[in-house]
C-alpha positions in Angstrom: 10.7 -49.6 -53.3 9.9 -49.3 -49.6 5.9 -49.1 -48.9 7.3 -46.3 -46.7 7.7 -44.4 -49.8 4.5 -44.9 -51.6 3.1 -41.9 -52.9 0.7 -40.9 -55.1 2.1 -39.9 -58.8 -0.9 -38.6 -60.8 -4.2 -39.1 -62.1 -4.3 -40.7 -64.5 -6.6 -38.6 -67.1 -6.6 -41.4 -69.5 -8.7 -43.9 -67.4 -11.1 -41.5 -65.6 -14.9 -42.9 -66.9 -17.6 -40.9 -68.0 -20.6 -40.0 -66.2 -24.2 -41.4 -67.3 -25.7 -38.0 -66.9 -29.2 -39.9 -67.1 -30.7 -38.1 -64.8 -30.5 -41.0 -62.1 -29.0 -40.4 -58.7 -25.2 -40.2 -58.9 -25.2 -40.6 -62.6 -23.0 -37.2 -62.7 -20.2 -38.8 -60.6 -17.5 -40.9 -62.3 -14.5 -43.1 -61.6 -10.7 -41.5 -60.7 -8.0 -43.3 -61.3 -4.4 -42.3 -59.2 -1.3 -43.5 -59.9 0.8 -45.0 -56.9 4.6 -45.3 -57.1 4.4 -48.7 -56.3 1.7 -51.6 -55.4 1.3 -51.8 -52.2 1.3 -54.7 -49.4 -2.2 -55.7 -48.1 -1.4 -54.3 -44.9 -0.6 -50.7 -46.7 -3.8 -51.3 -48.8 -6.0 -52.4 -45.4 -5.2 -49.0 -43.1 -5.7 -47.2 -46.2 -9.5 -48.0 -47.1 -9.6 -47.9 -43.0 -8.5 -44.5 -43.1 -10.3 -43.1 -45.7 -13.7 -44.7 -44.8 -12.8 -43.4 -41.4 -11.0 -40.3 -41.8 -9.2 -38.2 -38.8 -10.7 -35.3 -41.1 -12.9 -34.4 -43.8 -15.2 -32.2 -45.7 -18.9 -32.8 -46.0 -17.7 -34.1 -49.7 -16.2 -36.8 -48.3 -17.7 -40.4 -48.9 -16.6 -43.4 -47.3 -16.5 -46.2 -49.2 -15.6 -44.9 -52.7 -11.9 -46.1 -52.6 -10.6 -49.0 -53.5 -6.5 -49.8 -54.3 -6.1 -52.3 -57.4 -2.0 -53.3 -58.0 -0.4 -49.9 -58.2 -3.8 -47.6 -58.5 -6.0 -46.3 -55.8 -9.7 -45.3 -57.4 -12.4 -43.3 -56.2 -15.7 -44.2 -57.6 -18.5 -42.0 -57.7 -16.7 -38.6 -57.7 -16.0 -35.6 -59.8 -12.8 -34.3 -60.7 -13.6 -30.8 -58.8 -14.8 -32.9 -56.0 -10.9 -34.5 -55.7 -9.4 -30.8 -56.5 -11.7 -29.6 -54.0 -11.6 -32.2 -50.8 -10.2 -35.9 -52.2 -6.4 -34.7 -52.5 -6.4 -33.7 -49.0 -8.3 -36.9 -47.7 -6.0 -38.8 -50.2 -2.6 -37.9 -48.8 -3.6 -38.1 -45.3 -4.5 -42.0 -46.3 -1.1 -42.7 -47.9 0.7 -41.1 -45.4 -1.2 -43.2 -42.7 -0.7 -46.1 -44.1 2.9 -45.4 -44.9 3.3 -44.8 -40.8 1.7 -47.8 -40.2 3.4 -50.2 -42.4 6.6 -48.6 -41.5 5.9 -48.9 -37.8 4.8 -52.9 -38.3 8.3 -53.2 -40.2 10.4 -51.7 -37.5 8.2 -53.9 -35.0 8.9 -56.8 -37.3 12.7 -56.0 -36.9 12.9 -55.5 -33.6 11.3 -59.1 -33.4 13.7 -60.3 -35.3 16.1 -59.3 -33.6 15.4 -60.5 -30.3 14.6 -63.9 -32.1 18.3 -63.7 -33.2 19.5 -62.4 -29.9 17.6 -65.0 -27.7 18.8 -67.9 -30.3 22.6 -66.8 -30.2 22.3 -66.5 -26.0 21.0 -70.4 -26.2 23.7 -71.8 -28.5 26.3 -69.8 -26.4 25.1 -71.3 -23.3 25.1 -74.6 -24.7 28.9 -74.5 -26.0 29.4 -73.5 -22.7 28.0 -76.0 -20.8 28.7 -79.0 -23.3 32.9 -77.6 -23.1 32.0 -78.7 -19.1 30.3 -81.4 -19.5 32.6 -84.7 -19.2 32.0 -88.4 -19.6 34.4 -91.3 -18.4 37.9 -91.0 -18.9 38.7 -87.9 -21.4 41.9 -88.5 -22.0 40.2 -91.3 -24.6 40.5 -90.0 -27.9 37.1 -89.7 -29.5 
């Protein structure tokens, strides 16, 4: 699957934790687990903790550095699940979909760099068939 693509599938409801509830700062906030439709590249996984602990916008909810992205999961720690219906979707899909921009636009650089590689390399060995085809030594009516 293209990192283009990646999107986020679901919570999943199974592995969110259970607060502490002891009383202690933060002991009502939990971890979130969210599906991804793929794992992503490091790059992917890079603009996206960038994005989210820097966000282009946000709620007073919003906490940086809660995310992290294990293989194909992206979890929030120290949340509620009202805070994610409330503010962390939003926040969420803006991430993914910035860091699906970016990985696609480093591809399409990557392909455009190929392809002047390729370009460059085919204009060389042209040149030299060229050249060589012009290029004589002694008497070449000797056979080789």
């Amino acid at each position: 699957m293209s990192h283009s693509s990646i999107r986020i599938l679901r919570i999943i409801a199974e592995d969110v934790t259970t607060p502490r509830n002891d009383g202690t700062p933060g002991s009502a906030l939990y971890q979130i687990p969210f599906l991804l439709s793929c794992s992503p590249s490091q790059v992917w996984i890079d603009v996206f903790l960038n994005t989210w602990n820097h966000p282009p916008q946000y709620t007073s909810m919003h906490r940086a550095g809660i995310a992290s992205v294990r293989r194909n999961r992206i979890l929030l720690t120290g949340t509620t699940i009202e805070e994610v219906e409330m503010c962390h979707k939003d926040t969420l899909e803006l991430c993914v979909q910035a860091a699906n921009n970016a990985v696609a636009q480093f591809q399409a650089s990557q392909q455009r760099q190929l392809g002047e590689e390729e370009r460059r390399r085919a204009e060389h060995e042209k040149k030299i068939r060229e050249i060589a085809g012009r290029v004589t030594f002694g008497d070449d009516t000797a056979d080789d």
